[in-house]
N, C-alpha and C positions, 0 to 999 in steps of 0.2 A: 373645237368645233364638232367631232365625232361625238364627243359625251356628252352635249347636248341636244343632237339629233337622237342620239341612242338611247340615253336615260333620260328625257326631257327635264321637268323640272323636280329631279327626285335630288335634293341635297348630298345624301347620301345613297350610295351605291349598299344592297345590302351581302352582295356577293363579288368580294374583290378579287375574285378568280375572272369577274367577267371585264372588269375592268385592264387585266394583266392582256387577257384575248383581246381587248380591243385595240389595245395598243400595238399587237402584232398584225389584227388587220388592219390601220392605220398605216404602217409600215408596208405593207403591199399597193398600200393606191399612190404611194411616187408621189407623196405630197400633189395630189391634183385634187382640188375643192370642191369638184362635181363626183368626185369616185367616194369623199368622204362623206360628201353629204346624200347619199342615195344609199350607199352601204349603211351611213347610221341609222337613216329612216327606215330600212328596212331590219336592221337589229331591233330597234324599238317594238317590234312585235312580237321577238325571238324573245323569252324570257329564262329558258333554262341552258345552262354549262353547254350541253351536248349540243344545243342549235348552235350558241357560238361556236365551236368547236367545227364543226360545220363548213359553215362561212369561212371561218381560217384556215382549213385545211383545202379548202375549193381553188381549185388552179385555175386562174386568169390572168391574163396579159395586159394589165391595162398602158405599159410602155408604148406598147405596138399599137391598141387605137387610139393612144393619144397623140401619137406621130403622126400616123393616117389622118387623123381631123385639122390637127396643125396643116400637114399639106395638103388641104380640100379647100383651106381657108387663105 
């Protein structure tokens, strides 16, 4: 789901460094399908190493708001 929000319809990825990043930010969204699909939309426009790098290296919490919205709900 992430690699095709992030690389849309590109067959091939032509830098499998970004591909290795994505799979470590995919590991930070806690399998939740709104953190994957908003992160990859927004990778889609990061196109070099360093922006992924970025992103993956950016501290956030998505455990704790997706607790807090589960209990809102």
């Amino acid at each position: 789901m992430f690699c095709l929000f992030a690389f849309g319809d590109e067959k091939k990825v032509e830098n499998r460094n970004l591909v290795s990043i994505g799979k470590e930010i995919v590991k930070k969204c806690n399998g939740i399908p709104l953190a994957i699909y908003n992160i990859g939309r927004l990778m889609y426009f990061k196109k070099t190493e360093n922006d992924w790098l970025k992103i993956k290296n950016k501290d956030f919490e998505l455990p704790t708001i997706y607790e807090d919205i589960c209990t809102e709900l």
